[in-house]
C-alpha positions in Angstrom: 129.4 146.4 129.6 126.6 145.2 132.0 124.0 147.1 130.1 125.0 145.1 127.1 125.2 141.7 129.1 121.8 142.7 130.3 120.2 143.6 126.8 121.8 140.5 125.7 120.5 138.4 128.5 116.7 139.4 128.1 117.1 139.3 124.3 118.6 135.4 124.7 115.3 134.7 127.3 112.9 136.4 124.6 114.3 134.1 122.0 114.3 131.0 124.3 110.7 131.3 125.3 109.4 132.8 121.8 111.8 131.5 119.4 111.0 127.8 119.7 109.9 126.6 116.4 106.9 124.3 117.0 106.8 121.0 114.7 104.3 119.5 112.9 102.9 116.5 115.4 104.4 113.0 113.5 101.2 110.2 113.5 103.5 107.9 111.3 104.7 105.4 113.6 103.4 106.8 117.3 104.6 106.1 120.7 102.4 104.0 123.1 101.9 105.2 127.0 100.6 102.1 128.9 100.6 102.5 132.3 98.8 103.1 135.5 96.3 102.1 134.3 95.9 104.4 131.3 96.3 103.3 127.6 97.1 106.2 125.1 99.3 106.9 121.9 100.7 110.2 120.9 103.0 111.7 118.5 106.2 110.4 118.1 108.1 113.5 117.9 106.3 114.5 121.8 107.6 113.2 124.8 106.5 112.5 128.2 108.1 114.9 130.2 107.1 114.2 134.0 104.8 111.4 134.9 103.7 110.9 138.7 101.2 108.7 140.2 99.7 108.2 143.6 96.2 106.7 144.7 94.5 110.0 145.0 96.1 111.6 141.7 98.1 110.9 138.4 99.8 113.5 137.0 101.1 113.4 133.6 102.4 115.9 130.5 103.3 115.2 127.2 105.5 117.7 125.5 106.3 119.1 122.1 109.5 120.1 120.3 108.5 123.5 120.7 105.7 124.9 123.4 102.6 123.2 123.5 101.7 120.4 126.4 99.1 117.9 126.7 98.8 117.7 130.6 97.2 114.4 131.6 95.2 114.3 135.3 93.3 111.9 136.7 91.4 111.8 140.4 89.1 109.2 142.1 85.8 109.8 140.6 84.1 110.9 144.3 86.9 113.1 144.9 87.3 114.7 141.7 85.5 118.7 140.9 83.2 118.9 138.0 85.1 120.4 134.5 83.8 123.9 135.2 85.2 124.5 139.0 88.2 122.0 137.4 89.1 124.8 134.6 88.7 127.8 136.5 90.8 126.4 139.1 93.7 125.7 137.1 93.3 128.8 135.1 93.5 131.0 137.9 96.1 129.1 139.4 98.4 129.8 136.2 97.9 133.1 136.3 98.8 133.7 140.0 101.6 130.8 139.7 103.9 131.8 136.8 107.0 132.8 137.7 108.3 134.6 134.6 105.5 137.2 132.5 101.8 138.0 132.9 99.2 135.5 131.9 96.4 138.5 130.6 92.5 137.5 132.3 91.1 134.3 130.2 88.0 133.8 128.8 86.3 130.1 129.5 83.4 128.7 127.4 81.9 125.5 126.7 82.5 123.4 123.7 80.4 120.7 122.4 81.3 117.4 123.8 82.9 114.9 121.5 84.1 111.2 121.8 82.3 111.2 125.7 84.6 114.2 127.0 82.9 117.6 127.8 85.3 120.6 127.3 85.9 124.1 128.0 88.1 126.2 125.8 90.3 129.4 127.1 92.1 131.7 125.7 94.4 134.2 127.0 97.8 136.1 126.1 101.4 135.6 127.6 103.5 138.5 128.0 106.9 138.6 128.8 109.0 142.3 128.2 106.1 143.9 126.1 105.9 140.7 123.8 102.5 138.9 124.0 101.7 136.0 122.4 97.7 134.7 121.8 97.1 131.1 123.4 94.8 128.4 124.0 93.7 125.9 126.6 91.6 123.2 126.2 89.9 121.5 129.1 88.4 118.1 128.5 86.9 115.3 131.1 85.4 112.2 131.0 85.2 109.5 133.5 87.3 106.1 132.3 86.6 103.3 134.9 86.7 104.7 138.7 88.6 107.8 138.1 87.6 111.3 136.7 90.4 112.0 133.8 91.3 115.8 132.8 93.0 116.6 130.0 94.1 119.8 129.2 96.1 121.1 126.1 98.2 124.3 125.9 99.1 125.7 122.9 100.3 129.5 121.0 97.3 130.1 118.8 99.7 130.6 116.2 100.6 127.0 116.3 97.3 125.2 117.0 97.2 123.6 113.5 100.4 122.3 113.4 99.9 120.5 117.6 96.1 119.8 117.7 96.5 116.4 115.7 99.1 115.1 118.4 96.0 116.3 121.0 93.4 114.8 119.1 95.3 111.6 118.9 95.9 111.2 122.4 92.2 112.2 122.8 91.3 109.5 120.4 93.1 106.5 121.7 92.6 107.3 125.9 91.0 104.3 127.2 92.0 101.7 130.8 94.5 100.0 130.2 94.4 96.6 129.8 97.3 95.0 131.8 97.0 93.7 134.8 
């Protein structure tokens, strides 16, 4: 009986972490972030799923339906690293710092810059029970006002099509905000 609650169990967190179908990001009608400082729109089937701010750092991620994540961060531009050191910091940080399944060794290279944001892409493979599943990161940075902005996007290969307009959007429309 335990054997088969067991089975069961991994089978369920299997499902759970690779069973999520990822939607198609909705552009008709999007949602509007405005606030500290930061203007943006993004899908409206996304939502914000955390959202913290301090002098020193804002921290911020935007979440699908299924497994992708826009992660939004933003420093003081004297205090903030430069893209590359940025990258391979969080990248190596992931892979020490998930808790469930292996994150395989990434590879990093530069992309061309586009809209005033110079970006890295990485890919890598998540493993969990002998599954692995291809991904992607995308590292972008440019500075908007005083502050050094980050964003990264996370995504299963597999669905990059179907997320990367909901990135590009938010991509697209980051500017300072302008309330006061």
């Amino acid at each position: 009986m335990r054997r088969n609650l067991s089975t069961l169990s991994i089978t369920l967190l299997i499902l759970l972490l690779f069973g999520c179908v990822e939607q198609a990001a909705d552009l008709t009608n999007p949602k509007e972030y405005n606030s500290n400082q930061i203007f943006f729109k993004y899908p409206k089937n996304w939502e914000i799923s955390a959202d913290t701010s301090t002098t020193a750092i804002h921290n911020l991620f935007v979440e699908t339906q299924g497994e992708a994540m826009v992660i939004y961060q933003s420093y003081p531009s004297d205090m903030a690293d430069d893209l590359n050191t940025f990258s391979q910091t969080f990248s190596e940080s992931a892979q020490t710092e998930t808790p469930i399944g292996k994150i395989s060794q990434s590879e990093l290279k530069t992309i061309p810059e586009e809209a005033g944001f110079e970006g890295i892409e990485e890919t890598f493979e998540i493993s969990i029970f002998g599954v692995s599943v291809p991904h992607k990161r995308i590292f972008l940075s440019k500075k908007i006002s005083d502050r050094q902005v980050f964003l990264i996007y996370q995504v299963a290969i597999e669905d990059h099509l179907k997320t990367y307009p909901g990135f590009n959007l938010i991509r697209e429309t980051l500017k300072k905000s302008e309330r006061i």
